[in-house]
ZAVOZA-344376 format. One line per 5 residues: number of its first residue (from 1); for each residue y, x, z of N, C-alpha, C, O. Coordinates in steps of 0.2 Angstrom, whole numbers, plus 2048, in hexadecimal, padded with zeros to 3 digits. Each point is the difference from the previous one (the first is absolute). Layout:
<sites>
NUM> Y,X,Z,Y,X,Z,Y,X,Z,Y,X,Z ~ ... $
</sites>
This chain:
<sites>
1> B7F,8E3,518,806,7FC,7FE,806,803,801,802,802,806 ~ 801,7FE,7F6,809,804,802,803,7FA,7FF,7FF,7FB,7FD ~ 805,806,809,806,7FD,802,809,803,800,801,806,801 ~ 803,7F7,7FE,805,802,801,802,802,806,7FF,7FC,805 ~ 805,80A,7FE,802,804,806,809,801,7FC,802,805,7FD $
6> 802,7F5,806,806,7FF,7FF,804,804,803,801,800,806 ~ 804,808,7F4,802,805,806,804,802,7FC,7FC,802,7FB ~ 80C,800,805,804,803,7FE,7FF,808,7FE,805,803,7FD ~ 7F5,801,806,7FF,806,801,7FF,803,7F9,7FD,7FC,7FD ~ 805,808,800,7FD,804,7FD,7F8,803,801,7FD,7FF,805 $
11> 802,805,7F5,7FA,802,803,7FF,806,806,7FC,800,805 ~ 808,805,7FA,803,806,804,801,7FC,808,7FD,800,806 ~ 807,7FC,7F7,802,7FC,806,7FB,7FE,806,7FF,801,806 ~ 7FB,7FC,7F4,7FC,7FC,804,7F9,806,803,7FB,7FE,803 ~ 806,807,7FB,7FB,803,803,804,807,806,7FD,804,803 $
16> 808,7FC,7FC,806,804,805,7FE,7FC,807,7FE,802,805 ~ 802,7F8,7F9,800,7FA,807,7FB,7FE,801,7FF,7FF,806 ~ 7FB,802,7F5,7F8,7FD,802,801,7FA,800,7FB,7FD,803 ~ 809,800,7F9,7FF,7F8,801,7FC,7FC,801,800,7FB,804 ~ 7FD,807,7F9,7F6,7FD,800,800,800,806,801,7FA,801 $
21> 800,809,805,7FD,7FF,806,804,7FA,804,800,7FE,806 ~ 804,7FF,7F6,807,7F9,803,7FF,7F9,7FC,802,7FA,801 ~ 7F8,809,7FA,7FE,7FA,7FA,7FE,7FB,801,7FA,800,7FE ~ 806,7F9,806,7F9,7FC,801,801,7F9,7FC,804,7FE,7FC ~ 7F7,800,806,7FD,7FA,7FD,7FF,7FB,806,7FB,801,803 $
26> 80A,7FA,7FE,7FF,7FB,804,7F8,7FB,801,7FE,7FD,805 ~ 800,804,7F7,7F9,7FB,7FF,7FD,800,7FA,803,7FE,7FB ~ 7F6,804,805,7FD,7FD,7FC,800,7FB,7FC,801,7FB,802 ~ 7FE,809,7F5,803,7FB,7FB,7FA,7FB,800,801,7FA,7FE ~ 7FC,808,804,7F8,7FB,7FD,7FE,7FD,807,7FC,7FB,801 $
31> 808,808,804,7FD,7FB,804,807,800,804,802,805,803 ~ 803,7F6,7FB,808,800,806,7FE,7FB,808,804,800,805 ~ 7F6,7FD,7FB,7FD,7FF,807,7FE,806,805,800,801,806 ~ 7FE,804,7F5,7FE,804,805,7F8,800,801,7FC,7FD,7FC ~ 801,808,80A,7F8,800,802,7FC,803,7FA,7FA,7FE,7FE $
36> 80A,806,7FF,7FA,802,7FB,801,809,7FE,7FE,804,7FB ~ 804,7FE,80B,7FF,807,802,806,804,7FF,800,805,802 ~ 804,7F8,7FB,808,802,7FC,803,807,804,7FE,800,806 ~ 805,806,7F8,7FE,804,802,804,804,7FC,800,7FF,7FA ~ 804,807,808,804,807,7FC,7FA,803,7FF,7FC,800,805 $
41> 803,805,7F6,7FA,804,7FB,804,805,801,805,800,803 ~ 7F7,804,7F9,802,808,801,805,802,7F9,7FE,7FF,7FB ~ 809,803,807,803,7FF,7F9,7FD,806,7FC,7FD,805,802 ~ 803,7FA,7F7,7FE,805,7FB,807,803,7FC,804,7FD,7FD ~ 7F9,80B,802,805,802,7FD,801,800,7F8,7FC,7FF,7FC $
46> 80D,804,802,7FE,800,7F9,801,807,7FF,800,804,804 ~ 801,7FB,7F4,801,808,7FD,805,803,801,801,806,801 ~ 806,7F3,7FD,806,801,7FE,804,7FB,803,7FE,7FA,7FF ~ 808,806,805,802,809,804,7FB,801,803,7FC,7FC,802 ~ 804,80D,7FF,7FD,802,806,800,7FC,807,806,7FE,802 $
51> 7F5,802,802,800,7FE,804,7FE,7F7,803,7FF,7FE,806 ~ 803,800,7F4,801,7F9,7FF,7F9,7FD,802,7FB,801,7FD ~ 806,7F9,80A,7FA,7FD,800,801,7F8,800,806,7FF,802 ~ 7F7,7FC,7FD,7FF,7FB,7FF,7FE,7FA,806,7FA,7FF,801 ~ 808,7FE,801,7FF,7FB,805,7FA,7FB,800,801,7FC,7FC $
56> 7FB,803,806,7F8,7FD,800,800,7FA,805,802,801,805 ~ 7FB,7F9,7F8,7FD,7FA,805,7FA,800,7FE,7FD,801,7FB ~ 800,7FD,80B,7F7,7FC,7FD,7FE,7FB,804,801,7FF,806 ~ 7FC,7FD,7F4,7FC,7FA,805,7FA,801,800,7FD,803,7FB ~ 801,7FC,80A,7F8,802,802,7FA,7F9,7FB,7FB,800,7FD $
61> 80A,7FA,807,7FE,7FB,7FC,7FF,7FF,7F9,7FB,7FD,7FE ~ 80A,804,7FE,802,801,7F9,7FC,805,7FD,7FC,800,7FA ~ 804,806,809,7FC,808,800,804,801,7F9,7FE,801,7FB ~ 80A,7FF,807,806,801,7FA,806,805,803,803,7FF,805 ~ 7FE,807,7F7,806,804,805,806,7FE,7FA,7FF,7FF,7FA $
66> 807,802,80C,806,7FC,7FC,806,806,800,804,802,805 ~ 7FC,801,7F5,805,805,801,809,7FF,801,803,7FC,7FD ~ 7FF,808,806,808,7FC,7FF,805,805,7FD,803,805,803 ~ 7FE,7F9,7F6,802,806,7FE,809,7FF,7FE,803,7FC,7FC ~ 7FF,80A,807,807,800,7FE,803,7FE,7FA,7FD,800,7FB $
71> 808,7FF,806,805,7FD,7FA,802,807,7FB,801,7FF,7FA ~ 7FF,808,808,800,806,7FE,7FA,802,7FB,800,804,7FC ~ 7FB,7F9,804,7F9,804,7FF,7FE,7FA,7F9,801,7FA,800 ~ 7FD,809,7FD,7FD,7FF,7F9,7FB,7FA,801,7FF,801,805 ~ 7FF,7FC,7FA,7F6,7FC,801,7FB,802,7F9,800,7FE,7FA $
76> 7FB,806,80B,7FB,805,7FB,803,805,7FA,800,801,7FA ~ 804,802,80B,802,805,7FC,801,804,807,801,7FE,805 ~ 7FF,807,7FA,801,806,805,809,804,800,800,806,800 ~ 803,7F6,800,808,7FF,7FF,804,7FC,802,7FF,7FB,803 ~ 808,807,7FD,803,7FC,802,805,7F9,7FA,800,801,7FA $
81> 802,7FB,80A,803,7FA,7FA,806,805,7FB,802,7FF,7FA ~ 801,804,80C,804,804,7FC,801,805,7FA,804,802,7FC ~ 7F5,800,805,7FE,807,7FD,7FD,7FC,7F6,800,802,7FA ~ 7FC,7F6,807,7FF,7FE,7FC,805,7FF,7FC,800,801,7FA ~ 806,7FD,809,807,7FE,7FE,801,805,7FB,800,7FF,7FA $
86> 800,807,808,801,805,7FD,7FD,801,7FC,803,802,7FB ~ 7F7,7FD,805,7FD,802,7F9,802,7FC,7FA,803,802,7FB ~ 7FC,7F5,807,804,7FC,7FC,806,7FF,7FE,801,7FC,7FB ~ 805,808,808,805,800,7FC,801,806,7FC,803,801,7FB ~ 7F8,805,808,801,805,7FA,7FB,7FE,7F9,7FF,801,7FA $
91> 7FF,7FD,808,7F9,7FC,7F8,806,7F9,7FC,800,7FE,7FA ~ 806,800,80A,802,7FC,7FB,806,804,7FC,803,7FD,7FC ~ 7FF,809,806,805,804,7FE,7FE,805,7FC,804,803,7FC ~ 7F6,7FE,805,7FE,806,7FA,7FE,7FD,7FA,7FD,7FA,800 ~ 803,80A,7FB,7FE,7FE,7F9,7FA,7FD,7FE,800,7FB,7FC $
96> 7FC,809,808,7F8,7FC,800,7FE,801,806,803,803,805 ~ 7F8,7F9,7FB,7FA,801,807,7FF,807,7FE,802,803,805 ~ 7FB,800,7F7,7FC,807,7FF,804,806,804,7FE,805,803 ~ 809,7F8,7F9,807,806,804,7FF,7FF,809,7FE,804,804 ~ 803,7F5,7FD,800,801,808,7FA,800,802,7FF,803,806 $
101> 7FD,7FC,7F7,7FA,802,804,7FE,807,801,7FD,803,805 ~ 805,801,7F5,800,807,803,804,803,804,7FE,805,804 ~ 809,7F9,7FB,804,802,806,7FE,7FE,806,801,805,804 ~ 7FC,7F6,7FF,7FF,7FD,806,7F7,804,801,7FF,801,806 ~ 7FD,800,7F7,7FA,804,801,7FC,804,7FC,7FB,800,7FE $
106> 80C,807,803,7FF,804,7FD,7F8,804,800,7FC,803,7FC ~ 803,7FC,80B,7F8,803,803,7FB,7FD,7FE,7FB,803,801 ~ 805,7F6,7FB,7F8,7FD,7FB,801,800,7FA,806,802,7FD ~ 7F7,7FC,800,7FF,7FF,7F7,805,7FA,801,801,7FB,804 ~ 801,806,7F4,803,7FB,7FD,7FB,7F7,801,803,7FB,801 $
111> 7F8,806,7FE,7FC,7FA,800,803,7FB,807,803,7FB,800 ~ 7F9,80C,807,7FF,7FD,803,809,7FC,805,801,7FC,804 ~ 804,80A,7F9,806,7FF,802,802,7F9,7FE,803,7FD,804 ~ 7FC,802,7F5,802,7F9,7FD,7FC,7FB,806,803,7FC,805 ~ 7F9,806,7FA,7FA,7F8,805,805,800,807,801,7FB,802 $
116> 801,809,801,804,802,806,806,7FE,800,803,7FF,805 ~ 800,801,7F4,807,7FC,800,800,7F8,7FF,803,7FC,803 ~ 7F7,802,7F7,800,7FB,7FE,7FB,7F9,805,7FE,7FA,7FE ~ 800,809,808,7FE,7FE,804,805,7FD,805,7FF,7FA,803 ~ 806,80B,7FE,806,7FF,806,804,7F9,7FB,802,7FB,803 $
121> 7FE,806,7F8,807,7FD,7FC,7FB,7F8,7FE,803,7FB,801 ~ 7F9,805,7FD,7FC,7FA,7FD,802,7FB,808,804,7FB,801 ~ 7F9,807,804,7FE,7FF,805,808,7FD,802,800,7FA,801 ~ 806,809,800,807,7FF,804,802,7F9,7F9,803,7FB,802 ~ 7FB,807,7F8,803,7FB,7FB,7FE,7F7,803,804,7FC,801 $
126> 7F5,804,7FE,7FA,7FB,804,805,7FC,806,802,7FA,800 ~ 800,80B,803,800,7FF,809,80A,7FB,7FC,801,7FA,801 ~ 802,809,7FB,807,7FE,7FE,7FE,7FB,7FD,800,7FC,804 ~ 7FE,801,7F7,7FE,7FB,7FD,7FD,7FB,806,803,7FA,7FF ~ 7F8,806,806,800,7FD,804,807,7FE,803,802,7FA,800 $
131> 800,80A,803,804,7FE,804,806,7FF,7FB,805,803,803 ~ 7FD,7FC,7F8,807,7FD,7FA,7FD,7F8,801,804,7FB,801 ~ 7F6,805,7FE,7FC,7F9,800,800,7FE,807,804,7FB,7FF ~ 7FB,804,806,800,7FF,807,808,800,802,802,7FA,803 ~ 803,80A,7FD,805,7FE,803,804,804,7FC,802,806,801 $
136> 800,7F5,7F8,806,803,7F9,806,802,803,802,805,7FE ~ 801,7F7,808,807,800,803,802,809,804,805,803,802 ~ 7F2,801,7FE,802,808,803,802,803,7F9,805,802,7FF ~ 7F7,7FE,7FD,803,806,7FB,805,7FF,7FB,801,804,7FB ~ 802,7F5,808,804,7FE,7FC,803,7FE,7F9,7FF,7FB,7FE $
141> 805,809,7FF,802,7FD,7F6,7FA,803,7FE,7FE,7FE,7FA ~ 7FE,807,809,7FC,806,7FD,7FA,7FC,7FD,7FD,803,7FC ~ 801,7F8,807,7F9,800,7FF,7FB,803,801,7FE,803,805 ~ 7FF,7FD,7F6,7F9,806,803,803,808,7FE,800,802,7FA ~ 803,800,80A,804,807,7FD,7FE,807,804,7FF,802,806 $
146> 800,802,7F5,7FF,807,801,801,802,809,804,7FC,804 ~ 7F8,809,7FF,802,802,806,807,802,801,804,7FD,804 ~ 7FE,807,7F9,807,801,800,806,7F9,801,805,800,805 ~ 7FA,7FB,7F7,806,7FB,802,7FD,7FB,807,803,7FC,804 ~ 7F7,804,7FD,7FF,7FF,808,804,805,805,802,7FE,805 $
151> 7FE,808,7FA,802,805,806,807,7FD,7FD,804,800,805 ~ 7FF,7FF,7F7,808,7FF,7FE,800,7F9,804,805,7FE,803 ~ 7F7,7FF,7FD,801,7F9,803,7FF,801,809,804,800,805 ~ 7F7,801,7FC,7FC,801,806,804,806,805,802,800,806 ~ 7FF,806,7F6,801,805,803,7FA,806,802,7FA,7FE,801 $
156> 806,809,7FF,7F9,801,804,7FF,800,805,805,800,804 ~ 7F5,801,7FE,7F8,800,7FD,801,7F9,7FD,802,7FC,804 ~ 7FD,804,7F5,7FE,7F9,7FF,7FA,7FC,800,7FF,7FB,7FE ~ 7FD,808,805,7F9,801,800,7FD,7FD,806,7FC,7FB,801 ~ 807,808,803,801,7FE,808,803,7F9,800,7FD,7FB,802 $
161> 807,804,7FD,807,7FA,801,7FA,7FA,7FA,800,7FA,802 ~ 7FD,807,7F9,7FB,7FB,7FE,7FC,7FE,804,800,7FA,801 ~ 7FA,80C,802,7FD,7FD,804,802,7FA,807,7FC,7FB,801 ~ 80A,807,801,804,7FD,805,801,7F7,7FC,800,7FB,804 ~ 800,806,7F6,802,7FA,7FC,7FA,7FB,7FF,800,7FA,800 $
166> 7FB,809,7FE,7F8,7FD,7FE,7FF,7FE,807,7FD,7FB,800 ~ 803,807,807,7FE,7FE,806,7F8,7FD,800,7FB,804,800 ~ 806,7F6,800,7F8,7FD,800,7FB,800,7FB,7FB,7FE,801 ~ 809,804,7F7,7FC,802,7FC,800,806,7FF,800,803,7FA ~ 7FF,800,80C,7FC,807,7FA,7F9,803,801,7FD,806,7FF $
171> 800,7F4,802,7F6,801,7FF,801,7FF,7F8,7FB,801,7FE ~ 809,7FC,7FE,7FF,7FD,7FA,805,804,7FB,801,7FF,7FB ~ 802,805,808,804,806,7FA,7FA,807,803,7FC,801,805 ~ 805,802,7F2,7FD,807,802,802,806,803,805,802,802 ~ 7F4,801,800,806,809,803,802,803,7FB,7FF,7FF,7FA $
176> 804,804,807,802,803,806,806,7FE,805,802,802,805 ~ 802,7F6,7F7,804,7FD,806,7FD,7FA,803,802,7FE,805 ~ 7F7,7FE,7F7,7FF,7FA,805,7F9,803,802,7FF,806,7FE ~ 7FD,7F6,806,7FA,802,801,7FB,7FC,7FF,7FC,7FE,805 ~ 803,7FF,7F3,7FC,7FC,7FB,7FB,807,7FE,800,806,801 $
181> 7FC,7F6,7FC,7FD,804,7FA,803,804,7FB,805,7FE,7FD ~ 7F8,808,801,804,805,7FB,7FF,7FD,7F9,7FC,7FC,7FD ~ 80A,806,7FF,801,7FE,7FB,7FA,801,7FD,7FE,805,803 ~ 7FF,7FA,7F9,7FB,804,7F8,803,7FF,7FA,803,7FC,7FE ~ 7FB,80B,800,802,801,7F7,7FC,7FC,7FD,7FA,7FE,801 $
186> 809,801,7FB,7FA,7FD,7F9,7FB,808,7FF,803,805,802 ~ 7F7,7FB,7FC,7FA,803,7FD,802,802,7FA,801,7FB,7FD ~ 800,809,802,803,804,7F6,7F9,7FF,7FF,7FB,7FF,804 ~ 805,800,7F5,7F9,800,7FD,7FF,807,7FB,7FD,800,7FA ~ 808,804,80B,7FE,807,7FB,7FC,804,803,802,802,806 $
191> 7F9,7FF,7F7,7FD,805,806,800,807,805,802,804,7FB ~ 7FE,7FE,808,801,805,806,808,800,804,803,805,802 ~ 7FF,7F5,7FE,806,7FE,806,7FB,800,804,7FA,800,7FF ~ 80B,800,807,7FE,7FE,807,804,7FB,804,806,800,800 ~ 7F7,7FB,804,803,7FC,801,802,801,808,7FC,804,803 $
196> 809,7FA,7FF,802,802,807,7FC,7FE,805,7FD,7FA,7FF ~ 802,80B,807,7FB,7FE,805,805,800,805,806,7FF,800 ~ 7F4,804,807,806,801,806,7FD,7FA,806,800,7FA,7FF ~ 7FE,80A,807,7FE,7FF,805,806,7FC,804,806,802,800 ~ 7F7,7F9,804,805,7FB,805,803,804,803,7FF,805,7FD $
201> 806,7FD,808,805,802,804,7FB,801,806,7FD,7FC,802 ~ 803,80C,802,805,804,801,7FE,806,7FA,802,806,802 ~ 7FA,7FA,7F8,7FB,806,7FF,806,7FF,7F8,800,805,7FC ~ 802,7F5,804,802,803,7F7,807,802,801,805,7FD,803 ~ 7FB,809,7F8,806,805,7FF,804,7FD,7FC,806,802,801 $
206> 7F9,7FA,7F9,804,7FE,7FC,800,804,7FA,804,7FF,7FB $
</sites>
């Protein structure tokens, strides 16, 4: 289970420092009594930053390890919140997805480059809509508004400063800023698409 690890750090930042090793978790979530073996785990690493490891709890009881993941770091995505940022405001500035998808993954097929943009951007829109509906008074006249007029309101990282905002909801917004369940595409009923996959966190690259 991921949890939030509340932290002004960049990414750079936070593996310069090791923050992971400063990360904790006052008590178990499933058991806040206690006697059920509650216990720091071994942190595991990501991909992206280099170097970057991740904070661990486990209940022995529960037989559940509880991650605590920076406010810097993507959820199931091997990245950082900034870096999605990025992707999503160059996808709303270019002409098509197909232009920014190739400019941003020059190194794969146009296919799989779309699915890699339209993954990041479906996913940030979700997470906006939620939270336009939960707390109107943040994104203010905009309503539900492009990322861009959130960073004009918010400031950057906007991405970061939303999660800070959803607080106790973010098992119920999507990643890569909450830590719910992943969006799904609708199933085209044309045949030979593929429909997006992608392994729980620390193995998927995005």
């Amino acid at each position: 289970m991921q949890l939030r690890h509340e932290t002004t750090l960049t990414g750079e930042a936070y593996v310069s420092q090791q923050a992971w090793r400063t990360a904790s978790l006052a008590r178990c979530p499933l058991h806040p009594r206690g006697r059920c073996g509650f216990a720091k785990h071994t942190a595991y690493p990501r991909v992206e930053p280099v170097g970057m490891r991740v904070a661990r709890y486990y209940c022995a009881a529960g037989r559940q390890t509880f991650s605590l993941l920076p406010d810097c770091l993507a959820s199931r995505l091997s990245s950082t919140l900034a870096e999605v940022e990025q992707v999503v405001m160059a996808a709303e500035a270019a002409p098509s997805l197909a232009q920014a998808a190739v400019r941003l993954r020059p190194d794969i097929e146009i296919e799989g480059a779309l699915r890699w943009v339209r993954r990041r951007l479906r996913a940030v829109r979700v997470a906006l809509l939620a939270i336009a509906t939960l707390w109107p008074q943040v994104l203010g006249e905009a309503g539900v508004p492009a990322l861009g007029a959130v960073r004009a309101t918010l400031g950057p990282p906007a991405l970061v400063r939303l999660r800070a905002v959803a607080g106790e909801q973010l098992r119920s917004l999507p990643p890569p800023l909450g830590f719910g369940p992943r969006t799904r595409a609708r199933r085209s009923r044309r045949p030979g698409l593929q429909h997006e996959t992608g392994p729980d966190p620390p193995g998927d690259r995005g």
